[in-house]
PyMOL Python script that loads the backbone (N, CA, C, O; Angstrom):
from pymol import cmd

cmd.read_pdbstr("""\
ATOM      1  N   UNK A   1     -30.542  36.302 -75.664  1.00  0.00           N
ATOM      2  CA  UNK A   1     -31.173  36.654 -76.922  1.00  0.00           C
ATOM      3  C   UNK A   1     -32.215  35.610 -77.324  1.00  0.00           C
ATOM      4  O   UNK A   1     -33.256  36.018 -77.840  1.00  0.00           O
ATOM      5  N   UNK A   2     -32.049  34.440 -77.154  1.00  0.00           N
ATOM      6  CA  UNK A   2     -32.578  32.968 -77.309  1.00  0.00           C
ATOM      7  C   UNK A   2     -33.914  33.446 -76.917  1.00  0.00           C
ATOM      8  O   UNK A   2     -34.883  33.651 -77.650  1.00  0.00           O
ATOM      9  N   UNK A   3     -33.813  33.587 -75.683  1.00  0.00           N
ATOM     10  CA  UNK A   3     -34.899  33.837 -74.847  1.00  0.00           C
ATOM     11  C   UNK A   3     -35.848  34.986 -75.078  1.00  0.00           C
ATOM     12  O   UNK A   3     -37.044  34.798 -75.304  1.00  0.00           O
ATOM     13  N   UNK A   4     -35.494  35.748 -75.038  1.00  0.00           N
ATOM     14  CA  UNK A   4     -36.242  37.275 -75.586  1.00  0.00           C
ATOM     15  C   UNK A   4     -36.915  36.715 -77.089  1.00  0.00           C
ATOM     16  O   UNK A   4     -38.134  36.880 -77.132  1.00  0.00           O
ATOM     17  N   UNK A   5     -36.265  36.034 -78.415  1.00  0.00           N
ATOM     18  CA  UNK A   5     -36.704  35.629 -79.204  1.00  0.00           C
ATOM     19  C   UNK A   5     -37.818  34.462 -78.637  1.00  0.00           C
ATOM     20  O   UNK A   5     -38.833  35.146 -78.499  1.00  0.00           O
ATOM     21  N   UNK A   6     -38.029  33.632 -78.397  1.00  0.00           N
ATOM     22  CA  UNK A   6     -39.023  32.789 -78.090  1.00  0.00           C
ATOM     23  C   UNK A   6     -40.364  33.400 -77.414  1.00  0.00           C
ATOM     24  O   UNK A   6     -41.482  33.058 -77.800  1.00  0.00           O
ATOM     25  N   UNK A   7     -40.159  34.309 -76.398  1.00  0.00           N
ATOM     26  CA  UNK A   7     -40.761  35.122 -75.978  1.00  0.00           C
ATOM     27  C   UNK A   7     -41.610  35.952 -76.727  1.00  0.00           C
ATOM     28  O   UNK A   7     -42.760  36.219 -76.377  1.00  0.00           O
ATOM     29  N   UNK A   8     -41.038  36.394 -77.814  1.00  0.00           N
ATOM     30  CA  UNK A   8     -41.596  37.310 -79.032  1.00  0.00           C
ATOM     31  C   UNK A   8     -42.391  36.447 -79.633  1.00  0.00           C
ATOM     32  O   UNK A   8     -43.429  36.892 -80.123  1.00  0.00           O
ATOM     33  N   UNK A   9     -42.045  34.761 -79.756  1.00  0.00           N
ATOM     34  CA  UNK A   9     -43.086  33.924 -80.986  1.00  0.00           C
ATOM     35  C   UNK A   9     -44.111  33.990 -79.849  1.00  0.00           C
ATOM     36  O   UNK A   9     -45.056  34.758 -80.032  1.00  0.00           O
ATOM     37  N   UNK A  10     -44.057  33.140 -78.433  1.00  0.00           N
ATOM     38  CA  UNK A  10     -44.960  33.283 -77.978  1.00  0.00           C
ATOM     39  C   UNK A  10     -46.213  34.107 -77.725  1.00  0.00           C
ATOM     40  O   UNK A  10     -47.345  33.633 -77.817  1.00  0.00           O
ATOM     41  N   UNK A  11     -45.940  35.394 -77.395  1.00  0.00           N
ATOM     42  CA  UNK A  11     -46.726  36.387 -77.654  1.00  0.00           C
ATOM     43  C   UNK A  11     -47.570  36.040 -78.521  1.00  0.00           C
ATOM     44  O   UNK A  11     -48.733  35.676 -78.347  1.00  0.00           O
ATOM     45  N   UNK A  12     -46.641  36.217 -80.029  1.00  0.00           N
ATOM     46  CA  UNK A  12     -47.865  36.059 -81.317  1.00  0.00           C
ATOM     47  C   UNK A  12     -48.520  34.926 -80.997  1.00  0.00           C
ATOM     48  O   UNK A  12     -49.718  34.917 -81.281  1.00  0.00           O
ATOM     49  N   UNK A  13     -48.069  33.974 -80.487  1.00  0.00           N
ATOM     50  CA  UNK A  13     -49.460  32.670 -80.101  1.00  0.00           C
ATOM     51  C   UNK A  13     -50.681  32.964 -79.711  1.00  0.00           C
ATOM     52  O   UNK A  13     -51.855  32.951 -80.080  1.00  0.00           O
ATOM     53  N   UNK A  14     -49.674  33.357 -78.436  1.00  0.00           N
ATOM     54  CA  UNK A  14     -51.207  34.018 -77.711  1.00  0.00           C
ATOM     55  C   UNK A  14     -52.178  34.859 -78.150  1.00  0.00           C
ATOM     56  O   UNK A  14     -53.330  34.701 -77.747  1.00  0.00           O
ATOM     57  N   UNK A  15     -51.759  36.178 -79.305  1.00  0.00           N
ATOM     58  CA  UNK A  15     -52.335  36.981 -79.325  1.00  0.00           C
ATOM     59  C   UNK A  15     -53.086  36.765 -80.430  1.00  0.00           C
ATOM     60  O   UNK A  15     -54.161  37.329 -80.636  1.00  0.00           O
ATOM     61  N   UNK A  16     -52.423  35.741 -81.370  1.00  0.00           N
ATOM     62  CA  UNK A  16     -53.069  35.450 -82.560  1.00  0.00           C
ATOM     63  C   UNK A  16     -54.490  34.378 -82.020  1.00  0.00           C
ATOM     64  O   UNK A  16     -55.445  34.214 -82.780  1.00  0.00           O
ATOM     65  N   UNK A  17     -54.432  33.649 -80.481  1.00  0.00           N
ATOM     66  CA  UNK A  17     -55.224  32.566 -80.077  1.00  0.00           C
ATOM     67  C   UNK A  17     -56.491  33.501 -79.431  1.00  0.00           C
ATOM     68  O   UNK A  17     -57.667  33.197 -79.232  1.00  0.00           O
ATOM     69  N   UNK A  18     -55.728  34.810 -79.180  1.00  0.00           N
ATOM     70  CA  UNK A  18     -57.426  36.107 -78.749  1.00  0.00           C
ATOM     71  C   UNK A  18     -57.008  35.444 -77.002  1.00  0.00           C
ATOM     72  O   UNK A  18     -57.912  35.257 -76.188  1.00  0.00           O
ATOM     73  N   UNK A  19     -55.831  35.218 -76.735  1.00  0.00           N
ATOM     74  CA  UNK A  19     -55.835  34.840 -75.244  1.00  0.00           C
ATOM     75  C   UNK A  19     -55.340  36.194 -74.558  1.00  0.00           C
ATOM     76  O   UNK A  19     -54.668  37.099 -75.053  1.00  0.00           O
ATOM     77  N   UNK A  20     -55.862  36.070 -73.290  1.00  0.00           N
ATOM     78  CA  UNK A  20     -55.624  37.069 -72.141  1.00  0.00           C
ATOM     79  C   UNK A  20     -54.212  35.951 -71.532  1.00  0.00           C
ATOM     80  O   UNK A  20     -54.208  34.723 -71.610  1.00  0.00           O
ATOM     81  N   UNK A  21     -53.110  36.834 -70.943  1.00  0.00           N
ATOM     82  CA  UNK A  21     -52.610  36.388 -69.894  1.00  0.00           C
ATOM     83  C   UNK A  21     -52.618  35.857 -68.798  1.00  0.00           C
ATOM     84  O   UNK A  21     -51.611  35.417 -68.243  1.00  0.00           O
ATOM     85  N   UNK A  22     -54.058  35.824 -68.226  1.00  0.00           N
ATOM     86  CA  UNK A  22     -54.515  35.452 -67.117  1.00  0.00           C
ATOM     87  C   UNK A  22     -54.847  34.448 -67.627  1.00  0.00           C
ATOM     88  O   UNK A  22     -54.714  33.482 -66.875  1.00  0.00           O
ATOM     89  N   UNK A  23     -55.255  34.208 -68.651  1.00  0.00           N
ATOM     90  CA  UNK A  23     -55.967  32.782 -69.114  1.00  0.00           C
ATOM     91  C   UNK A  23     -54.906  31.770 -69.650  1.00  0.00           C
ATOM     92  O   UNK A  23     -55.257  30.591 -69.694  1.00  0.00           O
ATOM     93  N   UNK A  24     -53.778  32.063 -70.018  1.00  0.00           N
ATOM     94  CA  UNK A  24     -52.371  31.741 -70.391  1.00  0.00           C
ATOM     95  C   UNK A  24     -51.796  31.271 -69.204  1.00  0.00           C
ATOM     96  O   UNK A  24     -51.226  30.181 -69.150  1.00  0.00           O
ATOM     97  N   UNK A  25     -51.949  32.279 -67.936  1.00  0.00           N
ATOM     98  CA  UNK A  25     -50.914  31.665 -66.932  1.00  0.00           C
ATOM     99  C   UNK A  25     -52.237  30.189 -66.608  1.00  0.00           C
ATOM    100  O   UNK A  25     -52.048  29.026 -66.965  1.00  0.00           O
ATOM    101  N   UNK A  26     -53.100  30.542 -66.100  1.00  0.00           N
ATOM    102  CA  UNK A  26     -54.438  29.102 -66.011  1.00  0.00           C
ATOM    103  C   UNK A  26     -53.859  28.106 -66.382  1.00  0.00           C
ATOM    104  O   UNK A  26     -53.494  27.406 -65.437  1.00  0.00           O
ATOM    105  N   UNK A  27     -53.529  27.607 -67.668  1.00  0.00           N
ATOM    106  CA  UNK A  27     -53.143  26.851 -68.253  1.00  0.00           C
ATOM    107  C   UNK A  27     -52.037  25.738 -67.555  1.00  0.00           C
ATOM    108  O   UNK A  27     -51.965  24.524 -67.368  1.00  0.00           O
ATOM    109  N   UNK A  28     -51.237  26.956 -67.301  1.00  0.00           N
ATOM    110  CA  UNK A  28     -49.631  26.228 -66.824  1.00  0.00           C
ATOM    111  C   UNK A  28     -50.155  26.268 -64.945  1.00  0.00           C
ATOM    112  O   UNK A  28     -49.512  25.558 -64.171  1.00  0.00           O
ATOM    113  N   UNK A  29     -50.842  26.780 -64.624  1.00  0.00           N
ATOM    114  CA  UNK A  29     -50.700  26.674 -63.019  1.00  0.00           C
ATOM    115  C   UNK A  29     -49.897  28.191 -62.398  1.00  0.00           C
ATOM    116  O   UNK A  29     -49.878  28.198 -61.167  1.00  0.00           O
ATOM    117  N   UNK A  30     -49.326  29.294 -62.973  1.00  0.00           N
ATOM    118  CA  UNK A  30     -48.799  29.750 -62.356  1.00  0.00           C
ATOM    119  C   UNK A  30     -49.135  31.571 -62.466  1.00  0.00           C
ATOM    120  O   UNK A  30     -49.941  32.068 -63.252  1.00  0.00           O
ATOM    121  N   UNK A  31     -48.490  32.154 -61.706  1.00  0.00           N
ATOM    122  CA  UNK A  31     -49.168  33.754 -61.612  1.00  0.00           C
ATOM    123  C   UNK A  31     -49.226  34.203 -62.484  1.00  0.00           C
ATOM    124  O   UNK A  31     -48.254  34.067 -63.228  1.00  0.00           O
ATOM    125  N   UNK A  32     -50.257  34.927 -62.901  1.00  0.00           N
ATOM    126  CA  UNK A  32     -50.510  36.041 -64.484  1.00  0.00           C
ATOM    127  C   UNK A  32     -49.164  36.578 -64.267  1.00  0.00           C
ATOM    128  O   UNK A  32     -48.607  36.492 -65.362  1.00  0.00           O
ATOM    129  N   UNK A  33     -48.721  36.859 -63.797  1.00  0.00           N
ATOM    130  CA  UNK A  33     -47.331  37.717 -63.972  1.00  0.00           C
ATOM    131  C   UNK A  33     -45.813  37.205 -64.483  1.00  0.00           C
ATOM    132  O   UNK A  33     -44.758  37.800 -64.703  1.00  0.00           O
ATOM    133  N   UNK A  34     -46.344  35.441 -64.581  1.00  0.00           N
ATOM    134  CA  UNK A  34     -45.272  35.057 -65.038  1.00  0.00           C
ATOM    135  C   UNK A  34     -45.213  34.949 -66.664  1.00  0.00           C
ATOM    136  O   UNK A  34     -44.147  34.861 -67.274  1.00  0.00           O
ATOM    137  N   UNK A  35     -46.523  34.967 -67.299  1.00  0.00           N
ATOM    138  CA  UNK A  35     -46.510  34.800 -68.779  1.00  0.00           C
ATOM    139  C   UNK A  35     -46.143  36.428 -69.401  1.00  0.00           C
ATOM    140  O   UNK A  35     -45.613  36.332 -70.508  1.00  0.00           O
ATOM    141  N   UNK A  36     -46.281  37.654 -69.009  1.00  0.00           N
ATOM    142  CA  UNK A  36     -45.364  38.430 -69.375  1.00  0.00           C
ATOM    143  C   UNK A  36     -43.934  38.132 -69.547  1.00  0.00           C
ATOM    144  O   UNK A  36     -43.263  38.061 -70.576  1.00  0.00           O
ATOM    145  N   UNK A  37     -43.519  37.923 -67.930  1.00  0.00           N
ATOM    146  CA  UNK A  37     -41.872  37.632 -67.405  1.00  0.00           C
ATOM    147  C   UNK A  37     -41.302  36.678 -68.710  1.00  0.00           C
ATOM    148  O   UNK A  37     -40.149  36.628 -69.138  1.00  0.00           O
ATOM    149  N   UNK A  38     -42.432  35.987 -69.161  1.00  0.00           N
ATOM    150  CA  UNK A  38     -41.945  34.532 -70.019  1.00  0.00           C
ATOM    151  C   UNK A  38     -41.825  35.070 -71.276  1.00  0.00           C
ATOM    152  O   UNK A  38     -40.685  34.923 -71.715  1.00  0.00           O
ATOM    153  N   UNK A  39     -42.727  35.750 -72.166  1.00  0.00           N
ATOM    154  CA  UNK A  39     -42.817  36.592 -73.043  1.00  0.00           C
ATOM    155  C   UNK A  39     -41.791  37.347 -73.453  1.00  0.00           C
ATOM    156  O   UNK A  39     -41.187  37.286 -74.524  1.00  0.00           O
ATOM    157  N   UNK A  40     -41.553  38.389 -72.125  1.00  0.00           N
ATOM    158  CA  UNK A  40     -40.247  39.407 -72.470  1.00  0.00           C
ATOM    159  C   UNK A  40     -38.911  38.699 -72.453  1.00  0.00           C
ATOM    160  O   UNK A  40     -37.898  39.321 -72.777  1.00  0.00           O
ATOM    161  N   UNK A  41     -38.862  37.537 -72.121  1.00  0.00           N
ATOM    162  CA  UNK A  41     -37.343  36.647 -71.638  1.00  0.00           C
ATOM    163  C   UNK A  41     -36.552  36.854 -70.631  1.00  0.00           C
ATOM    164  O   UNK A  41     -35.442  36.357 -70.442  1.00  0.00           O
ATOM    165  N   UNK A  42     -37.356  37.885 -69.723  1.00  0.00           N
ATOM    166  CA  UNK A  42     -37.502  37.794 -68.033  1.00  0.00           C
ATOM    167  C   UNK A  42     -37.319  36.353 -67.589  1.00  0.00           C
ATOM    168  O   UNK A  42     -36.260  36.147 -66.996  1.00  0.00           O
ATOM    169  N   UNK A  43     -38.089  35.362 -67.742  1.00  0.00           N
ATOM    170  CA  UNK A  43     -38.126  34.397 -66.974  1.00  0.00           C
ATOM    171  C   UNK A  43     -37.881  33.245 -68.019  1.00  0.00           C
ATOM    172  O   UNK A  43     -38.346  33.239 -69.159  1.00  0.00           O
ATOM    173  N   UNK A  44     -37.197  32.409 -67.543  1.00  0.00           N
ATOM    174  CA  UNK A  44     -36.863  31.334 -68.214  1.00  0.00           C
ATOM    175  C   UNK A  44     -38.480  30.373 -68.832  1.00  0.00           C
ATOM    176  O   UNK A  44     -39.636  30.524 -68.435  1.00  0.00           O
ATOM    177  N   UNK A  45     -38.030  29.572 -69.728  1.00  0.00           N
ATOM    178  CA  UNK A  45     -39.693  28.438 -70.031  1.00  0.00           C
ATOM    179  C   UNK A  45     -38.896  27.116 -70.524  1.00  0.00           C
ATOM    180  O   UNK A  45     -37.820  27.070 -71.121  1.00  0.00           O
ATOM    181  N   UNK A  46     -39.631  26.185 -70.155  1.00  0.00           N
ATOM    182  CA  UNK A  46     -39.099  24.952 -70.906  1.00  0.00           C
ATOM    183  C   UNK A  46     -39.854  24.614 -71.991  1.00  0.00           C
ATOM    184  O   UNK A  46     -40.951  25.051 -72.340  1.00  0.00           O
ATOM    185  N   UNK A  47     -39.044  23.664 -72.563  1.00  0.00           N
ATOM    186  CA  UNK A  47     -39.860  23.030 -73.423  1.00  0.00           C
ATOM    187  C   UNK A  47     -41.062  22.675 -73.288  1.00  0.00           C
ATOM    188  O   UNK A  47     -42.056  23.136 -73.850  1.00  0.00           O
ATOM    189  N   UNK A  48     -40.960  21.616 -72.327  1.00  0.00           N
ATOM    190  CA  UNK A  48     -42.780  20.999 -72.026  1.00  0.00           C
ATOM    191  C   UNK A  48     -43.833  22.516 -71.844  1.00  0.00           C
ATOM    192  O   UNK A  48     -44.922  22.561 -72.418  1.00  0.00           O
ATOM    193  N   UNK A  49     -43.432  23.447 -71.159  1.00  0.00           N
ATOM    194  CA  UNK A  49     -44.487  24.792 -71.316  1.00  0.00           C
ATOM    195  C   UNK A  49     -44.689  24.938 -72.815  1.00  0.00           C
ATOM    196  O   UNK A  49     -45.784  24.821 -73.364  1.00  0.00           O
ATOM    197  N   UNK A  50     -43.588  25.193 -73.408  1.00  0.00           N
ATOM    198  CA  UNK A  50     -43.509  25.502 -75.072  1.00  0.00           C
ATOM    199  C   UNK A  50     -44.325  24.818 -75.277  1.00  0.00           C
ATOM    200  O   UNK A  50     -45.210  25.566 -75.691  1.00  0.00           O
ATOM    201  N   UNK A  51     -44.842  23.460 -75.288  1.00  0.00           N
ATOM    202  CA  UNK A  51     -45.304  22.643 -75.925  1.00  0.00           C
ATOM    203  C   UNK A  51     -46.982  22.582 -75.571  1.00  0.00           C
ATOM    204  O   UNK A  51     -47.930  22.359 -76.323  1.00  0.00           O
ATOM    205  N   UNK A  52     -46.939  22.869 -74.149  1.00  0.00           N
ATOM    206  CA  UNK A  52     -48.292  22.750 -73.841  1.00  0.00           C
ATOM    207  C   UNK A  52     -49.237  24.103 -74.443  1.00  0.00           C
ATOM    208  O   UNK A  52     -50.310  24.052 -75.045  1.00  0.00           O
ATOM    209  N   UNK A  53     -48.302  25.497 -73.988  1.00  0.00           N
ATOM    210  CA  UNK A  53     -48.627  26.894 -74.481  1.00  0.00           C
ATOM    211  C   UNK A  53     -49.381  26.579 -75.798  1.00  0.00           C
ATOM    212  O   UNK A  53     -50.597  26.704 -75.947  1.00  0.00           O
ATOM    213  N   UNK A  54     -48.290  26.053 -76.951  1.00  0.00           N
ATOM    214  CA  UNK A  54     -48.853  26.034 -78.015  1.00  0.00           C
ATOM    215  C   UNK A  54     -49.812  25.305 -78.566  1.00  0.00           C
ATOM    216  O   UNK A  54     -50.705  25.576 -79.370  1.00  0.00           O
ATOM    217  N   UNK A  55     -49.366  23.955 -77.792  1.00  0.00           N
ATOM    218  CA  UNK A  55     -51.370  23.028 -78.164  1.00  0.00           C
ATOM    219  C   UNK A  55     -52.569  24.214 -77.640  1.00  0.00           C
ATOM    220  O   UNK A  55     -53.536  24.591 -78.302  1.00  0.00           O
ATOM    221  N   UNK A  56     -52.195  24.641 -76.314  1.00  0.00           N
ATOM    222  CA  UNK A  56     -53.817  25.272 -75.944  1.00  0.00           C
ATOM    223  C   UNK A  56     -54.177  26.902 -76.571  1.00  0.00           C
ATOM    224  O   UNK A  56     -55.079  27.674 -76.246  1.00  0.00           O
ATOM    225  N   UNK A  57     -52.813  27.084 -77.839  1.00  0.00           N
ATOM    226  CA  UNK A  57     -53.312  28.328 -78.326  1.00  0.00           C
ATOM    227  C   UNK A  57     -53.976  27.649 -79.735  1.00  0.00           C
ATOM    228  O   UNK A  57     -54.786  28.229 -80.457  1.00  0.00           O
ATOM    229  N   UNK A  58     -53.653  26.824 -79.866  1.00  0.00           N
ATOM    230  CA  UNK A  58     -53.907  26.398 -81.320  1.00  0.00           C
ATOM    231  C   UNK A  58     -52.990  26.147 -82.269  1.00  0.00           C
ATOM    232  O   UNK A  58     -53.635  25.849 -83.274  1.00  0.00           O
ATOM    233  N   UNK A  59     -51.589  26.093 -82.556  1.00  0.00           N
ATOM    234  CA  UNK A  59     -50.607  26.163 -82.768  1.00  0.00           C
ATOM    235  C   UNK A  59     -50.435  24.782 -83.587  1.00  0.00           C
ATOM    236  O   UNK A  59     -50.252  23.841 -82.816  1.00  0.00           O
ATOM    237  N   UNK A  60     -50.446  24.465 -84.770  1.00  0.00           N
ATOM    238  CA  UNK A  60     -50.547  23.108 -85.194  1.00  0.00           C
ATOM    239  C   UNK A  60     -49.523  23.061 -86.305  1.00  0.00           C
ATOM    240  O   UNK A  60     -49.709  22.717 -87.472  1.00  0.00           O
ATOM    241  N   UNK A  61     -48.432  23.462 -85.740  1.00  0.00           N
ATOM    242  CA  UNK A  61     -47.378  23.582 -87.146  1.00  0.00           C
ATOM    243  C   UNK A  61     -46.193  22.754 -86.012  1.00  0.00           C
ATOM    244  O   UNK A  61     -45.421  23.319 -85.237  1.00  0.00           O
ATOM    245  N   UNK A  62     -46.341  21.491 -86.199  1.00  0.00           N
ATOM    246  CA  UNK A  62     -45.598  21.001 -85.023  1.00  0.00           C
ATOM    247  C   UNK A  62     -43.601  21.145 -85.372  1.00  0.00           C
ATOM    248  O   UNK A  62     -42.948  21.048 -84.332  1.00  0.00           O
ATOM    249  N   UNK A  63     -43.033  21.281 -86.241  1.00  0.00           N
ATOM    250  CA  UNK A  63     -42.232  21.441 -86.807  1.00  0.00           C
ATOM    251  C   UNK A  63     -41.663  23.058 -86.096  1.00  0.00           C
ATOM    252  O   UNK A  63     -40.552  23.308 -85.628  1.00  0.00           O
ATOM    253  N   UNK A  64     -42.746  23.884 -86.214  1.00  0.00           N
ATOM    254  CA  UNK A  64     -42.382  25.324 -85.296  1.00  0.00           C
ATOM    255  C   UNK A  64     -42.271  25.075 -84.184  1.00  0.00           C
ATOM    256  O   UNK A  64     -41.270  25.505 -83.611  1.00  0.00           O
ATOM    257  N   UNK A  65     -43.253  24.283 -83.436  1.00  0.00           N
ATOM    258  CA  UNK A  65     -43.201  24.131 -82.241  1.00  0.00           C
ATOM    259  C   UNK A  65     -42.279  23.527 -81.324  1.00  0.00           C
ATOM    260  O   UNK A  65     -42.087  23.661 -80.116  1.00  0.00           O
ATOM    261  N   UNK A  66     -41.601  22.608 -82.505  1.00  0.00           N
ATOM    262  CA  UNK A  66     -40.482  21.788 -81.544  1.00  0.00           C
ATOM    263  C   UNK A  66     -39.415  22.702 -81.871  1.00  0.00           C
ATOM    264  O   UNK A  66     -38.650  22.646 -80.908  1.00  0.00           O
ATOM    265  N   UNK A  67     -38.826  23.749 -82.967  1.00  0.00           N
ATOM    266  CA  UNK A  67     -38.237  24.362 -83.031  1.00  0.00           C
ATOM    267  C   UNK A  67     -38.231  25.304 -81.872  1.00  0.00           C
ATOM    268  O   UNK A  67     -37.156  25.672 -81.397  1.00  0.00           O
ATOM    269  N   UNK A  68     -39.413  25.729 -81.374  1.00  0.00           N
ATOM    270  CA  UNK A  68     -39.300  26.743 -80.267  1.00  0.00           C
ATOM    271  C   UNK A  68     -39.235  26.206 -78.831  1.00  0.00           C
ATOM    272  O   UNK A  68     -38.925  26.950 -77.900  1.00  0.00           O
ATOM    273  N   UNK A  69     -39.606  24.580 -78.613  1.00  0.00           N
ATOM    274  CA  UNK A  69     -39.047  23.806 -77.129  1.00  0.00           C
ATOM    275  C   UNK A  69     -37.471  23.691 -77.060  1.00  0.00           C
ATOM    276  O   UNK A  69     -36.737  23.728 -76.072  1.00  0.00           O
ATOM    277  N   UNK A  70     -37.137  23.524 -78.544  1.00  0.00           N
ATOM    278  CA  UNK A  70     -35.456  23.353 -78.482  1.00  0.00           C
ATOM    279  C   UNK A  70     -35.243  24.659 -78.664  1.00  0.00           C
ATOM    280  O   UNK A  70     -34.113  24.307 -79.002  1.00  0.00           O
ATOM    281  N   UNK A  71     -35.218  25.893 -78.778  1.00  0.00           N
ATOM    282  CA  UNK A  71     -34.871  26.584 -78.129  1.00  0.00           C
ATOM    283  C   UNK A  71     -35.137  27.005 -76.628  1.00  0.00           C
ATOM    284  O   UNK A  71     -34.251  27.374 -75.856  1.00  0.00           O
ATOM    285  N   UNK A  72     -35.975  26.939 -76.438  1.00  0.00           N
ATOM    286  CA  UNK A  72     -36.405  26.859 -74.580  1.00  0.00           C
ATOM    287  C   UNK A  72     -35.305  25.657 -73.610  1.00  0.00           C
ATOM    288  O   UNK A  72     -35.180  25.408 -72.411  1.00  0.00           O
ATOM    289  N   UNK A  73     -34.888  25.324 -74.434  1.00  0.00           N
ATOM    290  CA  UNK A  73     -34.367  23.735 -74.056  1.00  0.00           C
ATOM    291  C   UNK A  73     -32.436  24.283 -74.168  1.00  0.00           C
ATOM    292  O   UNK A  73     -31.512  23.593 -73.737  1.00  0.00           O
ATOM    293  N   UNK A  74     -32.324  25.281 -74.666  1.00  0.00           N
ATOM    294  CA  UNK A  74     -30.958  25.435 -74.784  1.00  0.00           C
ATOM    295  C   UNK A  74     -30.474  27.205 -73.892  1.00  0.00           C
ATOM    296  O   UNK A  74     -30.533  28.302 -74.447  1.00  0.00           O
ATOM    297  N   UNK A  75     -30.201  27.039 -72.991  1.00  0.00           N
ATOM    298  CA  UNK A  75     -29.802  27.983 -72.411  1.00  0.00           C
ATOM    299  C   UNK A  75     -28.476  28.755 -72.532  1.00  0.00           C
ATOM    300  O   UNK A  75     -28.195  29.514 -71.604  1.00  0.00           O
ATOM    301  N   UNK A  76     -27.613  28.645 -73.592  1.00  0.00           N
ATOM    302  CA  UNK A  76     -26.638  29.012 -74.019  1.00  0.00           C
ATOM    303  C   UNK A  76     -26.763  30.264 -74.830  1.00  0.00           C
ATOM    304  O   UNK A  76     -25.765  30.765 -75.350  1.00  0.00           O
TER     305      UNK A  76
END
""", "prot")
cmd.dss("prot")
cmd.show_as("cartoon", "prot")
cmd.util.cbc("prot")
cmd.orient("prot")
């Protein structure tokens, strides 16, 4: 559930930042197909992604942001 929720803020990052997925995966190094997977809570994310995702969307509410690495950060 953790996951699927984080997935959901992310999205709005992105979508609120006017980013493409392809330009999202760029970022991190890895296949356009994984920032869906990451999104839906298909695929696991860590913190440090959390963290980087949100500096390069614009994301400056750092208080949200560490809220959403510690969840990335807790797999329970």
């Amino acid at each position: 559930m953790r996951q699927r929720r984080l997935g959901v803020e992310l999205r709005k990052m992105r979508q609120a930042a006017g980013m493409t997925t392809e330009h999202a995966a760029g970022l991190l190094g890895v296949p356009r197909t994984n920032i869906p997977n990451m999104e839906s809570g298909r695929a696991p994310v860590s913190g440090a992604r959390v963290r980087t995702l949100a500096s390069n969307y614009g994301c400056t509410d750092q208080s949200y942001v560490e809220a959403l690495a510690a969840m990335a950060g807790d797999r329970t």
